[in-house]
N, C-alpha and C positions, 0 to 999 in steps of 0.2 A: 872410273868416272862414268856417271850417267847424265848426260845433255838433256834438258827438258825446256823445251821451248814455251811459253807465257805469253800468249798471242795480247796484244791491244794495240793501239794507235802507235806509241812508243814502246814495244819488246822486251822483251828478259828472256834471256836464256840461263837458265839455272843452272850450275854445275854442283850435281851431287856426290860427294864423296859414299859412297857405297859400304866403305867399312864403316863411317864415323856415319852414318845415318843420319846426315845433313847434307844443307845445303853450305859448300863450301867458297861459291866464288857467283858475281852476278854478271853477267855484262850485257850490255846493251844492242839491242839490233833495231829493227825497220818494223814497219807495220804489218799486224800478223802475221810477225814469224813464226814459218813450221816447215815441216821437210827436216829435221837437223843430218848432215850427212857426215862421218868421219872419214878423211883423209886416210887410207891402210899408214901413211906413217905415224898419225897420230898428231900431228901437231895444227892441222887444220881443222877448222870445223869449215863446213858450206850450213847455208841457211836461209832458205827460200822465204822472202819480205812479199805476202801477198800483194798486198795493195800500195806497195811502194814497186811493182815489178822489176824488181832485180834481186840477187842472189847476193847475200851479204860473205866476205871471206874472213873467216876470222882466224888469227894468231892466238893458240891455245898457248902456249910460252906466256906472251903479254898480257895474255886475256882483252887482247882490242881487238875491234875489226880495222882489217888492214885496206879494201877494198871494199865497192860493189859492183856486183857487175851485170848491166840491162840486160834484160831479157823480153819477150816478146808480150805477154798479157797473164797474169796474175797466176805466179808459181805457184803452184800446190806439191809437187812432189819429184823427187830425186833420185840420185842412183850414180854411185859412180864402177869404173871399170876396177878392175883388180889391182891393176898396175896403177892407178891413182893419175893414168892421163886425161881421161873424159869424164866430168860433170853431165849426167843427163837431165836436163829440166823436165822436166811434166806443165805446159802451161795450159791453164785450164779452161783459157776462151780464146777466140781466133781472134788476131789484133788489128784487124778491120771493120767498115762500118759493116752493120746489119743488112745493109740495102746493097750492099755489093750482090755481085752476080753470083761469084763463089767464093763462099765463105768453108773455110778450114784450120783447123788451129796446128800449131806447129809443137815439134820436140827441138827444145836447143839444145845444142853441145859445145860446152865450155873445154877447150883446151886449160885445162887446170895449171898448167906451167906459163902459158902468155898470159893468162887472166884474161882471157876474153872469148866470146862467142868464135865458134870454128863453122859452126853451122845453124841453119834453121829448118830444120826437116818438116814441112806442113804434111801431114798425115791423109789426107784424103776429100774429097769434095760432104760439106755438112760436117767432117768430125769437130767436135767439141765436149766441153764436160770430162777432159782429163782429168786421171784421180790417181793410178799407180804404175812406179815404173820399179822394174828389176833387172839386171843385165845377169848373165848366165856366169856361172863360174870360170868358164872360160876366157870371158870378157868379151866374145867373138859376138853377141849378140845383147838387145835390150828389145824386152818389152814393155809395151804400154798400153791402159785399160782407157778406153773411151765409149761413149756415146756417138753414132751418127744422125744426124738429123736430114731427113728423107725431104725435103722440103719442096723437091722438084716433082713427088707422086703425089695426088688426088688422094684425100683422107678417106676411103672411103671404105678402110679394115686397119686389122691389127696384127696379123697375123705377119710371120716372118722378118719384126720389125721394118712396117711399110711407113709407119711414120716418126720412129724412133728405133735405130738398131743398135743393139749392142755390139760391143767389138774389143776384138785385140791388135793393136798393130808391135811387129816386128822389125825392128829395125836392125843393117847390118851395120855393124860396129867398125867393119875394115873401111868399107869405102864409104859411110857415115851416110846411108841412105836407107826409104823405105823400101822392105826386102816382102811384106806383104801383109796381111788383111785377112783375119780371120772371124767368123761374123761367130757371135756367141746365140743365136735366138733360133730355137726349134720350134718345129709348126704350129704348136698349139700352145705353146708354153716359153716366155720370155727370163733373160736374165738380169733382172730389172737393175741401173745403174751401175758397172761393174767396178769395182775399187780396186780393192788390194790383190798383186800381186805378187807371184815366186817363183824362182826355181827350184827343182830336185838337188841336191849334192852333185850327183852324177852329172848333168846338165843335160839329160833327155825328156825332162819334163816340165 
């Protein structure tokens, strides 16, 4: 089976039979769905509803969604652990006003067994512009690709992202918190919005 998500106001997530080179089943989700995440048993899907902010759960058996579940400001991408306990969100803007003092956007982690948020990890002062998360083979760790916005320095260069940094953050997966902050921009040459990420096989990369 191949899950293909069909982003608009009202969703489709297409399930394709692979041998039979169709689409075999249709079922509905939230607004701008995408992320689609599999369950390792196979019998859930997750499916991050942008602009509905929440996380649709869906019963592959029934083909309904069984659940949603809130999340913090406009899911864009996902990841779960091996063992199929943590759902990691990616959300993609910080869910306060703009005129806050400090603004930073968070990673949620849905305990996939209670169906609800276990945490809300805010990433850093300025991060925003979530885009990708992978947790390591071992499940011991998750990363995720962001933007920080310098907002507190004087614009008055570009260099070493002074008013846009790029970044990775690290989170530790045991005690469900940020483990650190890896800045992607070298002196003269930036990593312009960072997206997709991965692990090695091995998990040392």
């Amino acid at each position: 089976r191949l899950y293909v998500t069909c982003a608009a106001p009202s969703s489709t997530i297409c399930v394709i039979g692979v041998a039979q080179r169709r689409i075999v089943e249709r079922i509905p989700s939230g607004h701008t769905a995408m992320a689609p995440v599999l369950n390792p048993d196979q019998k859930t899907l997750y499916v991050c509803n942008r602009f509905d902010e929440d996380v649709s759960v869906i019963d592959l058996a029934a083909g309904r969604e069984l659940r949603r579940i809130r999340v913090e400001r406009e899911p864009v991408a996902a990841a779960i652990t091996p063992n199929g306990r943590y759902l990691i969100v990616a959300n993609h803007l910080h869910a306060g006003a703009a005129n806050h003092m400090r603004v930073e956007a968070a990673v949620s982690i849905i305990d996939t067994a209670a169906g609800q948020i276990s945490k809300n990890i805010p990433l850093t002062e300025g991060a925003g512009l979530l885009r990708g998360v992978a947790v390591s083979p071992d499940g011991r760790f998750a990363a995720v690709t962001f933007v920080q916005g310098r907002y507190w320095l004087s614009t008055t260069g570009v260099e070493l992202g002074r008013i846009n940094c790029n970044a990775l953050a690290v989170l530790d997966m045991e005690r469900l918190d940020l483990l650190g902050i890896l800045l992607l921009d070298q002196t003269a040459f930036g990593a312009a919005n960072p997206w997709a990420v991965t692990w090695t096989p091995d998990g040392k990369t």
